[in-house]
VMD Tcl script that draws the C-alpha trace (Angstrom):
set ca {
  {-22.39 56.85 74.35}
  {-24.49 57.41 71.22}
  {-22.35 57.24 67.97}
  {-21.09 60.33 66.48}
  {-22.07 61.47 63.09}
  {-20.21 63.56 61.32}
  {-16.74 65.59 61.45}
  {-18.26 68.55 62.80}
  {-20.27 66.37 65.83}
  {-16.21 64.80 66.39}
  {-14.89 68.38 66.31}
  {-17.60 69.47 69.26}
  {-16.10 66.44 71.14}
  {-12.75 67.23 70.35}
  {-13.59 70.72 71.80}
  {-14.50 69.24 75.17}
  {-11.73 67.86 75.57}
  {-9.89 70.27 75.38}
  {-11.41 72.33 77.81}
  {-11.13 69.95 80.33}
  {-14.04 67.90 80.36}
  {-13.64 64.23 80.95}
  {-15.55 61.00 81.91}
  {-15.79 60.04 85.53}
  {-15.50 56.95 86.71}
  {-18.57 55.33 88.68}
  {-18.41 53.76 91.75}
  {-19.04 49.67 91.89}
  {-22.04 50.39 93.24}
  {-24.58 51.99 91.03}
  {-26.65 54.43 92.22}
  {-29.85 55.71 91.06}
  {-30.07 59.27 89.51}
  {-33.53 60.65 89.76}
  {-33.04 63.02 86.87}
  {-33.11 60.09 84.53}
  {-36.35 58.32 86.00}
  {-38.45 59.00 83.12}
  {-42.40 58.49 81.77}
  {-43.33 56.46 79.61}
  {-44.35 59.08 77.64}
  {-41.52 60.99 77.80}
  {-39.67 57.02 76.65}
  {-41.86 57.38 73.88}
  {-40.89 60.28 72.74}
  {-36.96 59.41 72.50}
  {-37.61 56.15 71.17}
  {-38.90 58.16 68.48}
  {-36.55 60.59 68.18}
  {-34.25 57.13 67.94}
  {-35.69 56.12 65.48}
  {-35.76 58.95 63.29}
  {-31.92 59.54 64.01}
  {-31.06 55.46 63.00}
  {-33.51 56.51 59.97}
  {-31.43 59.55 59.27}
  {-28.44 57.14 59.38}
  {-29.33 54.70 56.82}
  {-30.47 57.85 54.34}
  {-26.85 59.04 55.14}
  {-24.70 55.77 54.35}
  {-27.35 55.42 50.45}
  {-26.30 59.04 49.55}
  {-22.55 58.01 50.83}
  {-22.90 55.28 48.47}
  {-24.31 56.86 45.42}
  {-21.47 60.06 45.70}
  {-18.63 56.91 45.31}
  {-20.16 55.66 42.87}
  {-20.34 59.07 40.67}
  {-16.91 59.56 41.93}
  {-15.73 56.52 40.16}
  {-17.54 57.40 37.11}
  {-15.68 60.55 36.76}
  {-12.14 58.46 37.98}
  {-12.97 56.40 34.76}
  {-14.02 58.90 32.35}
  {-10.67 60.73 33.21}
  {-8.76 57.67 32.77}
  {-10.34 57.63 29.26}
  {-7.70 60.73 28.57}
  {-4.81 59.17 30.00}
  {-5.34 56.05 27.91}
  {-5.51 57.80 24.95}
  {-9.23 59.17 24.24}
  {-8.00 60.21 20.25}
  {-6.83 56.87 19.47}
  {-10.20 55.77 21.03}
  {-12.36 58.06 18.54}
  {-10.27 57.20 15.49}
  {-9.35 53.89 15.66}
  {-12.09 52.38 13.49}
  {-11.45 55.22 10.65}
  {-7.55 54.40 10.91}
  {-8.08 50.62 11.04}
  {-10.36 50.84 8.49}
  {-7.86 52.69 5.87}
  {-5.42 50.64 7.10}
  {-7.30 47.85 5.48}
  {-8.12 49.42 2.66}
  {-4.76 51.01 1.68}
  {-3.47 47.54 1.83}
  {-5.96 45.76 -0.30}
  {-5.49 48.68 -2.80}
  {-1.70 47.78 -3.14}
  {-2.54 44.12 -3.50}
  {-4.64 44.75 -6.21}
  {-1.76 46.71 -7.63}
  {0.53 43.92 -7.51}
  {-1.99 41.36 -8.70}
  {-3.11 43.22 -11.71}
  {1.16 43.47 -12.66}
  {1.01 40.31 -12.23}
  {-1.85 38.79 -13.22}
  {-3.54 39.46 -17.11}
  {-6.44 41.80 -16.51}
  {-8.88 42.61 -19.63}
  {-11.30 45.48 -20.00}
  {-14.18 43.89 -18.95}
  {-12.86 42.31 -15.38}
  {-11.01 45.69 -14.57}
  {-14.47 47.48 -15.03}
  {-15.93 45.03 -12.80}
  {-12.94 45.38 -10.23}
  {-13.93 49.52 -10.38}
  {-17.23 48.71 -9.74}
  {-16.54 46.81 -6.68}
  {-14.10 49.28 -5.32}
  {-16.72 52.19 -5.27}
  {-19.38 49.30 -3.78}
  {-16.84 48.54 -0.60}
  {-15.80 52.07 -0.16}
  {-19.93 52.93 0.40}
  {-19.62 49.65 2.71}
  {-16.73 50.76 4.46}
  {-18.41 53.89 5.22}
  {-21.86 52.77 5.87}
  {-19.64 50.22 8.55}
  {-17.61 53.20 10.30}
  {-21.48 54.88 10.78}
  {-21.20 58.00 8.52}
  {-23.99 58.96 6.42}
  {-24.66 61.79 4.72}
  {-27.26 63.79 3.25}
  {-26.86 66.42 0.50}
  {-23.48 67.97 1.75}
  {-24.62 67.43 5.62}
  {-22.40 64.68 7.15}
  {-23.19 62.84 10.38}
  {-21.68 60.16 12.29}
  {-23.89 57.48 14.04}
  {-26.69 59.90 13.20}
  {-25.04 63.14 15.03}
  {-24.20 65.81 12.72}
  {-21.30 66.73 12.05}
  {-21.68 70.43 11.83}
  {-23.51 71.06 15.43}
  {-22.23 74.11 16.86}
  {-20.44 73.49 20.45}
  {-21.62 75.06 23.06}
  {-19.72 76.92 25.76}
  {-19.37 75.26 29.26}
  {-20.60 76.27 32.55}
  {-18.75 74.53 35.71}
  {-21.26 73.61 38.47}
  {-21.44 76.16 41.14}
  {-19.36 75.69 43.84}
  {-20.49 76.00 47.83}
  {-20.04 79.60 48.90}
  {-17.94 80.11 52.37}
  {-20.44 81.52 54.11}
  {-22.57 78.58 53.34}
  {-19.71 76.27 54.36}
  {-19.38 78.08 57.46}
  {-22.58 78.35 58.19}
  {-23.28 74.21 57.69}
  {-20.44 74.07 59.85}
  {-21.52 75.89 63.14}
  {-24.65 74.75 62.61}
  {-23.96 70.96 63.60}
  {-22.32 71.98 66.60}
  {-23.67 69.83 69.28}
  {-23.09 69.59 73.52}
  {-20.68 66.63 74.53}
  {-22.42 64.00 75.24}
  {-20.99 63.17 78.95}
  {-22.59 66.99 79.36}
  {-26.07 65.23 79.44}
  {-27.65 65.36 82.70}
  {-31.44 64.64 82.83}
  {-33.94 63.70 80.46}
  {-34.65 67.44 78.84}
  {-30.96 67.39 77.86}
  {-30.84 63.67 76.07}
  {-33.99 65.04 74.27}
  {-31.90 68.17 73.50}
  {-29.24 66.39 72.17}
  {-30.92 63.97 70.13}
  {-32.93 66.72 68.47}
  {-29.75 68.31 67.76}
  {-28.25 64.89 66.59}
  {-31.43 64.63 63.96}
  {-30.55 68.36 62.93}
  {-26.96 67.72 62.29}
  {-27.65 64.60 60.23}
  {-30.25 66.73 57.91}
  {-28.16 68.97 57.40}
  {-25.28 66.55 56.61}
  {-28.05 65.17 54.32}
  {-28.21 68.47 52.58}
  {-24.99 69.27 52.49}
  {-24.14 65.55 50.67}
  {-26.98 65.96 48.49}
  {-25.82 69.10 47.34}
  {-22.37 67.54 46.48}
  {-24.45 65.46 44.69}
  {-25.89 67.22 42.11}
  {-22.68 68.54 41.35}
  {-21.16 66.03 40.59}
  {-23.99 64.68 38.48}
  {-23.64 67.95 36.72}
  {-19.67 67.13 36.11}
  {-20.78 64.17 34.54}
  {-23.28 65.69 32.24}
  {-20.30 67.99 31.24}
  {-17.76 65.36 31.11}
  {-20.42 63.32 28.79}
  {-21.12 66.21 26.68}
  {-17.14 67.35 26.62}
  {-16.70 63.90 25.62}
  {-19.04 64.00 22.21}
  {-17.90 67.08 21.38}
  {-14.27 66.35 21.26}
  {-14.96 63.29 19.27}
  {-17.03 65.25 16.98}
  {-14.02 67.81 16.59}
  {-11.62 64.38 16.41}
  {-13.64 62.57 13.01}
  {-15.16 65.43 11.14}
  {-12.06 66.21 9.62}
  {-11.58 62.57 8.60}
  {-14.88 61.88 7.72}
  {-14.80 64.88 5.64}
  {-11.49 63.79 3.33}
  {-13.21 60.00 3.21}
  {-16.24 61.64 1.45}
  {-13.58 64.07 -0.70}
  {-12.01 60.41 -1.96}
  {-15.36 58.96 -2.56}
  {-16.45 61.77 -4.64}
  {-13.27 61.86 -6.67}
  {-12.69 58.04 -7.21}
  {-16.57 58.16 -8.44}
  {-16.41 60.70 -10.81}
  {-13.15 59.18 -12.41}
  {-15.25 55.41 -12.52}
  {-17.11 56.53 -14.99}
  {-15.25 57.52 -18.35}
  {-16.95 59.62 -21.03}
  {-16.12 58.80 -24.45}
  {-14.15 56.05 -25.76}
  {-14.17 52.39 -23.64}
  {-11.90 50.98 -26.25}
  {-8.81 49.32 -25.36}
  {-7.48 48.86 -22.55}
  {-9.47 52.49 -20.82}
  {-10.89 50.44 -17.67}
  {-7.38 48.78 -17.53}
  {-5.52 52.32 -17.07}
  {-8.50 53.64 -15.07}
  {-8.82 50.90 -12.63}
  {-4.48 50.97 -11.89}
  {-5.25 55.00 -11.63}
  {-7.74 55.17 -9.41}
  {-6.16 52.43 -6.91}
  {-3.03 54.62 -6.80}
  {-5.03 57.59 -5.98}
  {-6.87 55.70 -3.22}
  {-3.39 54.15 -2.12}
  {-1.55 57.87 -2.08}
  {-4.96 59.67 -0.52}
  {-4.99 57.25 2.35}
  {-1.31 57.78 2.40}
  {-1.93 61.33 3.50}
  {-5.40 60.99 5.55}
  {-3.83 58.77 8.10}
  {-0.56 60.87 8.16}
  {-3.03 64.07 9.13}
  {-4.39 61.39 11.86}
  {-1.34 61.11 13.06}
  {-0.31 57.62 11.80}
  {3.23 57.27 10.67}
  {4.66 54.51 7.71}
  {7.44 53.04 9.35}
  {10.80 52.67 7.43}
  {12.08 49.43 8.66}
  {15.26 47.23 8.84}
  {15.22 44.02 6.30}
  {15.92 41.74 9.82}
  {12.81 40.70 11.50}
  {11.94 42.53 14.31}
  {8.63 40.86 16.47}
  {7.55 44.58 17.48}
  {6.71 45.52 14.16}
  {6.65 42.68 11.58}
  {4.27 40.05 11.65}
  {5.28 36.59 10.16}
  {3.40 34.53 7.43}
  {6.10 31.94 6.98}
  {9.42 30.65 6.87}
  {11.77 30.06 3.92}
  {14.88 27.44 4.81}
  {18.12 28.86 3.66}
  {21.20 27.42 3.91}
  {23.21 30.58 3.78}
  {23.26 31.37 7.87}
  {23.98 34.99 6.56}
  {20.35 35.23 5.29}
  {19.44 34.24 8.73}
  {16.09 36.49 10.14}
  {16.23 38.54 7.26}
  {13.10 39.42 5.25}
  {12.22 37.47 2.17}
  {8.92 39.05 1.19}
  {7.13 41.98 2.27}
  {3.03 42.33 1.87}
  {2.31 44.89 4.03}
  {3.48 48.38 5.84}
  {3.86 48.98 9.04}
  {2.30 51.40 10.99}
  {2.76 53.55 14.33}
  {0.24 55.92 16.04}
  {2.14 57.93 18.86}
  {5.02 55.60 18.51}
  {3.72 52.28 19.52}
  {2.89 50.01 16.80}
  {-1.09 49.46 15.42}
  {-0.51 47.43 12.79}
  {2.49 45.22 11.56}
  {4.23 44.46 8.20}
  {3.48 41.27 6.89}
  {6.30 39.31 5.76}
  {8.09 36.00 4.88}
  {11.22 35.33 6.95}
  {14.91 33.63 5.79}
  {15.73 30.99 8.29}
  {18.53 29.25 8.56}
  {19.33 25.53 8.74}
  {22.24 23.39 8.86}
  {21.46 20.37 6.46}
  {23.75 17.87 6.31}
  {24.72 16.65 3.31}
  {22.08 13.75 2.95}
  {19.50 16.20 3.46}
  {20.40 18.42 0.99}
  {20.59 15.79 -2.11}
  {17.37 14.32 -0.40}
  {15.79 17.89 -0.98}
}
mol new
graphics top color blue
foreach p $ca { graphics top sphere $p radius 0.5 }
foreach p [lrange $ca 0 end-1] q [lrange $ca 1 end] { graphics top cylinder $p $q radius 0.2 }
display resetview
């Protein structure tokens, strides 16, 4: 029997079946049948036809191939979604402020601590404004006049409606479908029907051709629109962003440079200033991103702290808790992103050798 080809060719068998028709068994001895002593041109012409339909085959099982493929694609650009395609788009802005809202407060704490003259806290503003034009040139935002773009797409591009691929019509369906209906094959009976049928066979497999071709392109057009959905909603995800990190830059720029009197200690109470505007404007910028501050417990907790070291304690009460905090912690859609920093209480039992060693 020659192999079927597609579901239509099994329904035609199918249909044969069940009216009846079945296979017959042959005798032992085989007999010759006249109607299938054939020329050798008339050989020559199936072989061909054979070898068109095998041809027809192998063009089949390439386009099978290439639909799975796109079919994947699309299985992995949805999964993009269910893994969290927001996070995706903003997490080098939000680890980036992260960063920076964190070096900010250290230079808080170090300039309470630390003497800081005119001169050096001058030199601190000017490096603040040179990292923040880093930091941005690093995240890929430029901007030109008051036109901002990202990885050189503008920000401001107008989105374009969507048009879904066309869809097969039913009559077309239906008429694809009656179309590749072919004669059983057991129905063959001389050389005129095997040529029939194989003509038939080439015709069904065209068509199937067409038909998977057509599938195709559409879904080479959903992945055009998934592609173009895709930059669009990141666009609509970081201009917002983008836009506030150029609103801090301007206003932490214009406040760098004082007018008047630099007596004193003026870069001292500028510099302080304008870190706890960056510290309180990131503050807000990552809570419109959705990041949350945590509150948290003063006992350790591996989830969300992250340990720098150990401090002995002999008191087992101070046991796990927290000795020194450097850092917040942070939480985007309730899992952690980033962890507090911190110096942990641990305790030990010295005996009293150890201690007076100490």
């Amino acid at each position: 029997m020659l192999p079927d080809i597609d579901n239509n060719i099994d329904k035609s068998t199918a249909t044969c079946i069940e009216k009846g028709e079945s296979f017959t068994q042959e005798s032992n001895t085989p007999t010759t049948d006249q109607s299938f002593m054939i020329s050798e041109a008339e050989w020559t012409a199936i072989k061909t036809l054979l070898d068109k339909r095998y041809t027809e085959i192998s063009t089949l099982l390439r386009y099978n191939k290439t639909k799975d493929e796109s079919i994947q694609r699309l299985s992995a650009d949805l999964q993009k979604y269910r893994d969290g395609f927001a996070f995706s788009a903003l997490k080098p802005f939000i680890n980036t402020l992260i960063a920076l809202r964190e070096d900010c407060r250290k230079s808080i704490r170090d300039s309470k601590q630390f003497a800081l003259d005119n001169e050096k806290a001058k030199k601190y503003l000017e490096y603040l404004i040179s990292d923040f034009e880093e930091m941005l040139a690093n995240i890929g935002l430029e901007r030109n006049k008051n036109l901002i773009s990202i990885n050189g797409k503008p920000l401001s591009e107008i989105i374009q409606p969507k048009i879904l691929p066309a869809e097969l019509s039913t009559e077309e369906q239906n008429e694809a479908e009656s179309s590749q209906t072919l004669k059983c094959v057991w129905q063959i009976k001389n050389v005129s029907d095997l040529i029939e049928y194989l003509n038939k066979s080439e015709a069904a497999i065209r068509l199937a051709l067409q038909d998977r071709a057509v599938a195709d392109k559409t879904i080479q057009e959903y992945i055009a629109l998934s592609a173009r959905t895709d930059a669009e909603h990141y666009i609509v995800l970081v201009a917002p962003i983008s836009r506030q990190l150029y609103t801090l830059y301007d206003n932490i720029s214009a406040k760098s440079q004082p007018t008047g009197d630099h007596s004193g200690d003026t870069f001292i109470e500028l510099y302080n200033a304008v870190l706890e505007e960056v510290v309180s404007r990131v503050e807000v910028i990552l809570s419109d991103a959705e990041v949350r501050i945590e509150t948290l417990d003063n006992i350790f907790d591996t989830q969300k702290h992250k340990l720098l070291k150990t401090i002995p304690t002999s008191d087992e009460k101070l046991d796990r808790v927290i000795a020194n905090t450097y850092t917040d912690c942070y939480t985007y859609d309730g899992k952690v992103i980033y962890q507090s920093k911190v110096d942990v209480y641990k305790f030990q039992n010295l005996t009293q050798g150890e201690q007076d060693h100490g």
